[in-house]
Each structure stands twice: as structure tokens, then as C-alpha cells.
C-alpha positions in Angstrom: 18.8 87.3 -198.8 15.6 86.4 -197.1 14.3 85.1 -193.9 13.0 82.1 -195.5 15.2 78.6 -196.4 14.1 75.8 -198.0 15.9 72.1 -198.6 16.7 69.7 -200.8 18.4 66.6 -201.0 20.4 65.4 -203.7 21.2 61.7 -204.4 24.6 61.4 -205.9 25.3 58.7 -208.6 29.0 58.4 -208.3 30.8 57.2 -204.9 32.7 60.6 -203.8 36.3 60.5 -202.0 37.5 62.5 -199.5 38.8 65.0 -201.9 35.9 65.2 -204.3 33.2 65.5 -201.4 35.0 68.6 -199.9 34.9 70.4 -203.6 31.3 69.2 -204.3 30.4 70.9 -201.2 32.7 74.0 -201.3 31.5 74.7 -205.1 27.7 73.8 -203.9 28.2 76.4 -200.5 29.8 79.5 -202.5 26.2 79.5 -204.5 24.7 83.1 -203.6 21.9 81.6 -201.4 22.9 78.3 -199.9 22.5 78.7 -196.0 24.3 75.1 -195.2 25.2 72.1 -197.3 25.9 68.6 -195.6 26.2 64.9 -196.5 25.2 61.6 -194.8 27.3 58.5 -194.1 27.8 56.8 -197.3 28.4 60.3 -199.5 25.5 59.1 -201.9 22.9 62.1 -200.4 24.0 66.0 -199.9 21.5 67.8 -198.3 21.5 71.9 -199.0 19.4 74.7 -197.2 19.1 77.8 -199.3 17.3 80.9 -199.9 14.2 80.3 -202.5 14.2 83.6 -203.7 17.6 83.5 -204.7 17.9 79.5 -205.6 16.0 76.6 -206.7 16.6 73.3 -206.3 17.5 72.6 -210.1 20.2 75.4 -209.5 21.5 72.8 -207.2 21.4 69.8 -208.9 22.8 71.7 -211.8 26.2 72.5 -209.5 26.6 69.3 -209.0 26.4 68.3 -212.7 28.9 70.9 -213.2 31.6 69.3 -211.1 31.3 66.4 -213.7 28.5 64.5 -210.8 25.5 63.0 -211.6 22.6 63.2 -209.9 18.6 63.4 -209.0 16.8 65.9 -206.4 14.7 63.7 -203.9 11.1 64.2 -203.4 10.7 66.2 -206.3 
């Protein structure tokens, strides 16, 4: 892996419980790459840092569409 990170935020559609945030964010942080993942308050926005050379920010967005979420990168 590099030195470098970058971030993105994702806006999630769906509301996420308890259970289904921890998964989302497990599947998201065993990504070769992903430095940190986190959410904020109301669940609706994950924020990830990863390694650019290994990730991009559609690699993201596509886990989370792959755990049946959907969802938009922000700022993109």
C-alpha cells in the first residue's frame, strides 16, 4: 500500500440498523485499501479513507451496492 489516502463519502439511500451498519462497514473495511471507514449520526453518510492506488471511489460505492444498499458518492 502507499503513503497516500484519499476519502469519500457515501450517502446511503436506505436507513441502516444496528446490525446492517456493522456489516456495511465490516464488508466496506476488509477492501484491500480502505485505511478507516466511519459513519455520522443518522447512518445516511459512511465516510471511507483508502489507498488510491489500490481503490477508487466507485470500488466503494460498488461494495455497498453489493450488500443489497443503494447509494451515491458525494462531491463527485
Amino acid at each position: 500500500m502507499s503513503t497516500s489516502v484519499c476519502d469519500v463519502t457515501v450517502h446511503i439511500d436506505e436507513s441502516l440498523n444496528d446490525r446492517e451498519l456493522v456489516n456495511l462497514e465490516e464488508a466496506i473495511r476488509s477492501d484491500f485499501g480502505v485505511v478507516s471507514v466511519g459513519h455520522n449520526e443518522d447512518r445516511h453518510m459512511m465516510f471511507v479513507l483508502y489507498d488510491p492506488e489500490v481503490l477508487r471511489g466507485k470500488d466503494i460505492l460498488n461494495r455497498v451496492t453489493d450488500q443489497g444498499f443503494h447509494g451515491e458518492l458525494v462531491g463527485f
